[in-house]
C-alpha positions in Angstrom: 99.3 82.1 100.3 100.4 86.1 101.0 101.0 87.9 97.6 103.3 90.6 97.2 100.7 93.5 97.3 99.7 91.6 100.7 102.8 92.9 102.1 102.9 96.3 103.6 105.0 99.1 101.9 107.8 99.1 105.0 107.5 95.0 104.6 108.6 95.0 100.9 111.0 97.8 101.9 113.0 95.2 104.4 112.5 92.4 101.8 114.7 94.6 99.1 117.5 95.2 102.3 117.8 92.1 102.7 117.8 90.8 99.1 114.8 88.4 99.5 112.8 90.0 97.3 114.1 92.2 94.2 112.7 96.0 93.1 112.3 94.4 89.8 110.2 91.2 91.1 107.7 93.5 92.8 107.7 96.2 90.4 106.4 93.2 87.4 103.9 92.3 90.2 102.3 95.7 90.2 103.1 96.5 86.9 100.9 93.0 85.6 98.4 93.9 88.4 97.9 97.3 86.5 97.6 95.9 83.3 94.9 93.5 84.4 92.9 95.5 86.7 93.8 99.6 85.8 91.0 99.5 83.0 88.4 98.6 85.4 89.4 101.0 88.1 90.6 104.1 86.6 93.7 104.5 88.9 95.9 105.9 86.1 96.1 108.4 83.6 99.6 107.3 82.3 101.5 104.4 82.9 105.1 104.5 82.8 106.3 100.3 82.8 109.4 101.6 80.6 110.7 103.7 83.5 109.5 101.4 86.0 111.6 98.8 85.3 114.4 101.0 84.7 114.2 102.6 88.2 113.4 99.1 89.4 117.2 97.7 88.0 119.0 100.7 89.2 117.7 100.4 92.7 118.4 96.6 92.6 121.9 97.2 91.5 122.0 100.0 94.4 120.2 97.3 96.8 123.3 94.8 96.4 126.3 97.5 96.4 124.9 98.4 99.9 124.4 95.2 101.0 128.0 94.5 99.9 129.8 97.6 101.9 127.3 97.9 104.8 125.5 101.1 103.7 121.9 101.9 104.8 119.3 102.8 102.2 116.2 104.7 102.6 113.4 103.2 104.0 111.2 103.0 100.7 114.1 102.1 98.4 112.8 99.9 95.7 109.3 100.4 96.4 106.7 101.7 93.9 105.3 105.1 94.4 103.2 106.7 92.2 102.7 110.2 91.5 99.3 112.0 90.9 98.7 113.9 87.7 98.7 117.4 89.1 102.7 117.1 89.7 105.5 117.5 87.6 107.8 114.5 86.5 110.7 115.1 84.2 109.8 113.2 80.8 106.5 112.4 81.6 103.2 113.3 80.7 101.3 115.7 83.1 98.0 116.3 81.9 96.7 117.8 85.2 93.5 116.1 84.2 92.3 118.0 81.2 91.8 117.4 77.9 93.6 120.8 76.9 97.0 119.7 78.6 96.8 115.9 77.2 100.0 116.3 75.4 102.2 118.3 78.2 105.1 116.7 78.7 107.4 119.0 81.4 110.9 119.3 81.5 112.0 118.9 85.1 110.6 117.6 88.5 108.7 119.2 90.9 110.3 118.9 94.2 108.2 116.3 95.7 108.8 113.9 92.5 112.3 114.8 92.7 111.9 113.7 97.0 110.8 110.2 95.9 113.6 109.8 93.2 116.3 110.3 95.8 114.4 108.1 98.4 114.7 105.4 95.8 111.2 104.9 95.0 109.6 103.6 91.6 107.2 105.6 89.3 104.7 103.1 88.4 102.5 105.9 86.5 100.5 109.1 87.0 97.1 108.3 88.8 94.2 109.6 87.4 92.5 113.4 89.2 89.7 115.5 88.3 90.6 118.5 85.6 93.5 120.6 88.1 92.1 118.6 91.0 89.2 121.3 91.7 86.0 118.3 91.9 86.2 115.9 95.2 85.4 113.4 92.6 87.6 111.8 89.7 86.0 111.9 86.7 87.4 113.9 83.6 87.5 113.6 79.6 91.2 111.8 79.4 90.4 108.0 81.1 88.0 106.3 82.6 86.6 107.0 86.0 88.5 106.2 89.6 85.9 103.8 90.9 85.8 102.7 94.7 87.5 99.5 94.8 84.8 98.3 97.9 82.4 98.9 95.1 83.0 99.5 91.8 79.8 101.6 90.8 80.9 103.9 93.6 83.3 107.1 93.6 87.1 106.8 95.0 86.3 110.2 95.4 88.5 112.9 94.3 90.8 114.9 93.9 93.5 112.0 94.5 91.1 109.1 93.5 93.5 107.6 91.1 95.9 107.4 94.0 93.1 106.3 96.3 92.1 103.3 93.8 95.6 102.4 93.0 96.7 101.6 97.2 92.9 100.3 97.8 93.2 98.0 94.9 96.5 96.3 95.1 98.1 98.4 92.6 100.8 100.0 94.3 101.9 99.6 98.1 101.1 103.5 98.7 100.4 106.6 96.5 101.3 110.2 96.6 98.2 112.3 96.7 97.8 115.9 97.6 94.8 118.1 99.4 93.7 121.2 98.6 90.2 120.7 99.9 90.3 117.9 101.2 91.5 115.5 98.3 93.8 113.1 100.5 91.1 112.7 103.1 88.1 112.3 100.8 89.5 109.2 99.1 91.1 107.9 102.0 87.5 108.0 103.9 86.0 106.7 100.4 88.7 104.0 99.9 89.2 102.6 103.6 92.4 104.3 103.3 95.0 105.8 106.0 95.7 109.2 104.7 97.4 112.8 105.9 97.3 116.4 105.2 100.4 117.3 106.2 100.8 120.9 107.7 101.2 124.1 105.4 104.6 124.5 104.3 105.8 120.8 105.1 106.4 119.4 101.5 107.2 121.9 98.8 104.6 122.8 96.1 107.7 123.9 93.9 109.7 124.8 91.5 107.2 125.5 89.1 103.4 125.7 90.4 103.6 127.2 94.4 100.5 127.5 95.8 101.0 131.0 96.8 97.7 130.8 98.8 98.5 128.1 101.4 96.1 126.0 100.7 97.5 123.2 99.4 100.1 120.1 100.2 101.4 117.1 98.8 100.8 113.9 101.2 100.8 110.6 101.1 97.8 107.4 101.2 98.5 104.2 102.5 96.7 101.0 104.0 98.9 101.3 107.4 100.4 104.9 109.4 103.6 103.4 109.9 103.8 103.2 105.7 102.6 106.9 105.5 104.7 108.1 107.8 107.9 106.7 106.1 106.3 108.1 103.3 105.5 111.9 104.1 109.6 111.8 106.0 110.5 110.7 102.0 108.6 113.7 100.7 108.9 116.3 103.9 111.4 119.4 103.5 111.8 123.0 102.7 113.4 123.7 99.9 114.6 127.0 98.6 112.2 130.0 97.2 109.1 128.0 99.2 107.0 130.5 100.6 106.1 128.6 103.9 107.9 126.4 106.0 106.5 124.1 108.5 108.5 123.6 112.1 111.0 120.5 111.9 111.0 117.8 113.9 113.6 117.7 116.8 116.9 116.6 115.6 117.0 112.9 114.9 113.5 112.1 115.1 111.5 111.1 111.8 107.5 111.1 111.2 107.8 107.2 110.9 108.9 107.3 115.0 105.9 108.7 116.0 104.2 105.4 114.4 105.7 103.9 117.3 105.4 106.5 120.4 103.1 106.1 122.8 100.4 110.1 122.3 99.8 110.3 125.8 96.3 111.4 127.5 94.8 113.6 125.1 92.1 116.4 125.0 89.9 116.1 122.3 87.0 117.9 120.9 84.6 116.1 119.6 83.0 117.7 116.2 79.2 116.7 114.2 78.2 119.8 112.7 80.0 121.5 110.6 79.7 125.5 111.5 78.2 125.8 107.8 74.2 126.3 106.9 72.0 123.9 105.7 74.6 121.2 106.1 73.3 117.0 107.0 75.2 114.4 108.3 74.4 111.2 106.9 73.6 108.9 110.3 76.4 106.4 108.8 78.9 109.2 109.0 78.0 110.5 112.5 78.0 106.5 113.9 81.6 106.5 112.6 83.2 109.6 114.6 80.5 108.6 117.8 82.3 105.4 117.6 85.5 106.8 117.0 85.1 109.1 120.4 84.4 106.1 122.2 86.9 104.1 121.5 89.4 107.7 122.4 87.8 107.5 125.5 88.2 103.6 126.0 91.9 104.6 125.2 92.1 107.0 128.4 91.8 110.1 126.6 89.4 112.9 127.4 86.8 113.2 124.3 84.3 116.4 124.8 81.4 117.7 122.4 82.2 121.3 120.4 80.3 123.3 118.6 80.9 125.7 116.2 79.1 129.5 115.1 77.4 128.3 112.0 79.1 131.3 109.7 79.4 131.0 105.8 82.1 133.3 106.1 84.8 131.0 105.3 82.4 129.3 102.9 82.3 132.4 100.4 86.2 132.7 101.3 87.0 129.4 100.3 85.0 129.8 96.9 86.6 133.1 96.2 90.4 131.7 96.3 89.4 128.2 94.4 88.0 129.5 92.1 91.4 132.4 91.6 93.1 129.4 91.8 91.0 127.7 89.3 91.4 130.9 86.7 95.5 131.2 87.2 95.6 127.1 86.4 98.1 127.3 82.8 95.6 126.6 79.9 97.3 126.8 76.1 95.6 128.7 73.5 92.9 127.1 72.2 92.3 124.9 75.1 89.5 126.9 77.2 86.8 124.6 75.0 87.9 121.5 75.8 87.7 122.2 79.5 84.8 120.8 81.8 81.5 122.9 82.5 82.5 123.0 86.3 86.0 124.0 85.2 85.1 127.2 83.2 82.3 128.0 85.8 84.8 128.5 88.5 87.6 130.0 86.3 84.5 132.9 85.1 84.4 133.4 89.2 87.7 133.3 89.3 88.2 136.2 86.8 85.7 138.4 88.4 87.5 138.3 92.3 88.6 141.9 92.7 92.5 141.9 94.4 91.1 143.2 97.5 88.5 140.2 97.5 91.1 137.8 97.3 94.0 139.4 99.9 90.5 139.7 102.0 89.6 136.1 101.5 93.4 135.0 102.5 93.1 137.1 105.5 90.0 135.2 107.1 91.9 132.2 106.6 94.8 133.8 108.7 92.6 134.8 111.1 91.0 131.7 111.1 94.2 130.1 112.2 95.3 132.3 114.5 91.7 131.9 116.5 92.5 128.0 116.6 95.7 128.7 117.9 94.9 131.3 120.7 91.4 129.9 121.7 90.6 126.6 120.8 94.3 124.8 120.9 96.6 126.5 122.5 99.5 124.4 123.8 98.8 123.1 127.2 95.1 124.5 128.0 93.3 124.0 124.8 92.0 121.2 122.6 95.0 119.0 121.3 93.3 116.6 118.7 89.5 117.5 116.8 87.9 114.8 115.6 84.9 115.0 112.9 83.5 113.0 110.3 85.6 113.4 106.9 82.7 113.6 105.0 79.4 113.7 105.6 77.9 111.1 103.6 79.0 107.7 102.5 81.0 106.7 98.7 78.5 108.4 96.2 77.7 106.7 92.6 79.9 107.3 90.2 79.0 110.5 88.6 76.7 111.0 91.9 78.8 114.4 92.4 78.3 115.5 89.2 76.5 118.2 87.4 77.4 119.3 84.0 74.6 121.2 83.5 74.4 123.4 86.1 78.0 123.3 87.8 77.1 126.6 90.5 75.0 123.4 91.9 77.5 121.0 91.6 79.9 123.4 93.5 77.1 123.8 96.5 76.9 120.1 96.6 80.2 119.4 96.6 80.3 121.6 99.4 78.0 120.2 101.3 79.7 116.5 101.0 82.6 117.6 102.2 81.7 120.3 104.6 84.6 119.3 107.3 87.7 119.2 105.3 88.6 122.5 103.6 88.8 124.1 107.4 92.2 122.5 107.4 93.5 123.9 104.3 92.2 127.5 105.3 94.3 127.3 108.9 97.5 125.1 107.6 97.1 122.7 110.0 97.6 119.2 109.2 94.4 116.6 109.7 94.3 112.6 108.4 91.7 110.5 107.5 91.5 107.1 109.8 89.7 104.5 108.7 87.9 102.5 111.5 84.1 102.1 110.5 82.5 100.2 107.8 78.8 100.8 107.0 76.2 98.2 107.0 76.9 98.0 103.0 80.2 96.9 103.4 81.5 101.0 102.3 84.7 102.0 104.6 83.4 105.4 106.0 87.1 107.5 107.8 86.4 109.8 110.0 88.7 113.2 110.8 91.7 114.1 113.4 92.7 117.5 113.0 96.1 119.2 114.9 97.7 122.0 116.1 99.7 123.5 113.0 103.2 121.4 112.6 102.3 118.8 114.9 101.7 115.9 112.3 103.5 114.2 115.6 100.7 113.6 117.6 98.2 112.5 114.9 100.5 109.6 113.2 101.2 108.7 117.2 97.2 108.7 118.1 96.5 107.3 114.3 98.7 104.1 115.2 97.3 104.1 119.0 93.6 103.6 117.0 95.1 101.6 114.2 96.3 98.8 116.9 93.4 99.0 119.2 91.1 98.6 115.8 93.5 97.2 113.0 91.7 97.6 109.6 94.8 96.6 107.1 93.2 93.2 107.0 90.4 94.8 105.1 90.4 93.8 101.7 87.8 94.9 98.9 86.7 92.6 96.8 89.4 93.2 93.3 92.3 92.2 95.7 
């Protein structure tokens, strides 16, 4: 018999409409699921039951006045959401991750949290992320590790693990995350998760801690496209003071359409090596994205191999603005020794950028971008979709990433797992993870679409064009 974490975010969404199943029902399902299974995955830093079951009365109160005078609700009233712990939530504890903010409680939302508030989600918690989300693993010195709910001695990966174990392992329907190297897309490729970078500008990084570089976006990880689509249209939108703003879509039209729209015949360039030196593709990794074209091409669309110049150019950019980024994270006083080894080696980088090495590194990532856009996808003549592994090697050990004694190496390595996914981040544009290949070990192994900036469109479209040709939901890891 189907339990409500079988259910599919948009599923328990139409439930709550209707009034067969009440927010306060499924939120003491998840709520019991996270008390019996959270220890062993690591999926949480902070639980918040308290203000789940407050949200969960208010939007069942709100769920029977609509019903009553014929109003619509969102499409994810009712349904849990929670938020990882790099983002503000009024009240609640945000320790980013590190031992030196475990006692930071903020005072007012960030906009994305305040997004899902309105949309009538429910905070189950704050899922566990590496110290300010720099690692592509989640391991730091407040909770226990976010283990890989297809095998629990393995990585979720990082930085939105917690997120990634939480949707993976029954805990909640779907999970913010955000990407600032590739930390919705790790995960989601780790986890057997669906998962998108949305494009620069699309969600807002503020009020308090814009990302002034570009780099990074809030986003959402699901087990279906049609649940994180609903979810990014409940977190998309400009708000005032933001610094980018992504092209809307056309008037009426929502990301959760495209779930349903047929892409069309597609051009798609077809990506294996990484223009980056001395980087291996694990042969698990590269059978996933050969597959992947084939089943494009099976589809009717027009695959073709690219290569790339292998340039460490935007390799040495890329280091340069994490680790600024990395030094300009808020640390109190006193709190620089409680801080991980990998942590303080990038924030001692970070310190010695020069401004002209940092406006420098910002400018090959614009000119990055603007190369895509006139040579390799330009509207009508170029490339519309790349598709790549996500990573380049299957779910690592836990603590497999990690190198506390020497973390310049554990930066190179980390490097050279994810050697596809920070190229999105430089140029804006948006990319997912899809997850439609499981190894010989039973591992989920996602390979990569990336699109032309703003045109999340055509990814969630093609996502759901895979997604029903090669359904994966079904998938369930063992702790379900």
């Amino acid at each position: 018999m189907a339990e409500l974490h079988d259910l599919t975010a948009l599923e328990q969404a139409a439930r709550i409409r209707s009034g067969e199943l009440s927010p306060v029902e499924l939120t003491e399902h998840y709520l019991a699921r996270i008390d019996r299974l959270d220890d062993t995955l690591g999926a949480f830093v902070t639980r918040t039951p308290e203000l789940a079951r407050k949200q969960a009365a208010e939007a069942e109160s709100e769920a029977a006045a609509a019903r009553r005078e014929g109003r619509t609700l969102p499409p994810l009233h009712g349904v849990p959401v929670p938020v990882k712990d790099l983002n503000h939530v009024a009240g609640v504890r945000c320790t980013m991750g590190s031992a030196a903010l475990a006692d930071h409680v903020p005072e007012t939302d960030d906009h994305v949290a305040d997004a899902l508030r309105r949309a009538g989600t429910i905070l189950l918690g704050k899922t566990n992320t590496p110290e300010f989300g720099l690692p592509c693993y989640t391991e730091n010195a407040l909770a226990p590790p976010a283990r890989n709910p297809w095998d629990l001695d393995r990585s979720a990966g990082g930085s939105s693990g917690g997120a990634a174990a939480a949707v993976a392992g029954g805990l909640a329907p779907v999970a913010h995350a955000s990407d600032g190297g590739g930390s919705i897309r790790i995960p989601a490729s780790l986890c057997g998760l669906y998962g998108i970078k949305p494009s620069r500008g699309r969600v807002s990084s503020g009020p308090v801690l814009h990302d002034v570089t570009g780099l990074s976006t809030s986003g959402p990880l699901a087990r279906t496209v049609a649940d994180a689509a609903t979810l990014l249209d409940a977190m998309a939108g400009p708000r005032p003071g933001d610094p980018y703003a992504a092209p809307a879509l056309p008037p009426g039209e929502t990301f959760a359409d495209q779930a349903g729209r047929d892409p069309g015949r597609l051009r798609i360039a077809v990506l294996t090596q990484a223009p980056l030196p001395g980087m291996e593709l694990h042969p698990d990794c590269r059978t996933a994205a050969t597959e992947a074209a084939a089943l494009l091409g099976q589809l009717g669309h027009r695959t073709e191999e690219l290569s790339l110049p292998v340039d460490d150019t935007m390799l040495h950019a890329f280091t340069r603005v994490w680790a600024v980024m990395a030094a300009n994270r808020p640390v109190p006083p006193g709190g620089e020794e409680l801080l991980m080894p990998l942590t303080r080696h990038l924030r001692a980088r970070g310190q010695e950028v020069s401004g002209a090495a940092f406006a420098g590194s910002l400018y090959t990532f614009r000119a990055l971008a603007q190369t895509i856009a006139d040579v390799l996808m330009p509207p009508g003549t170029g490339y519309d979709v790349i598709l790549s592994p996500t990573v380049a090697a299957p779910p690592p050990p836990v603590g497999g990433l990690r190198n506390d004694a020497d973390p310049r190496a554990e930066f190179a390595g980390i490097g050279r797992f994810t050697p596809f996914a920070a190229f999105y981040n430089a140029t804006g544009q948006p990319a997912v993870s899809v997850p439609l290949h499981w190894n010989a070990q039973g591992l989920p192994i996602g390979v990569m679409l990336g699109g032309r900036y703003g045109d999340e469109a055509t990814l969630i479209a093609l996502s759901a064009q895979l997604e029903a040709a090669r359904p994966w939901a079904h998938r369930k890891p063992p702790v379900w």
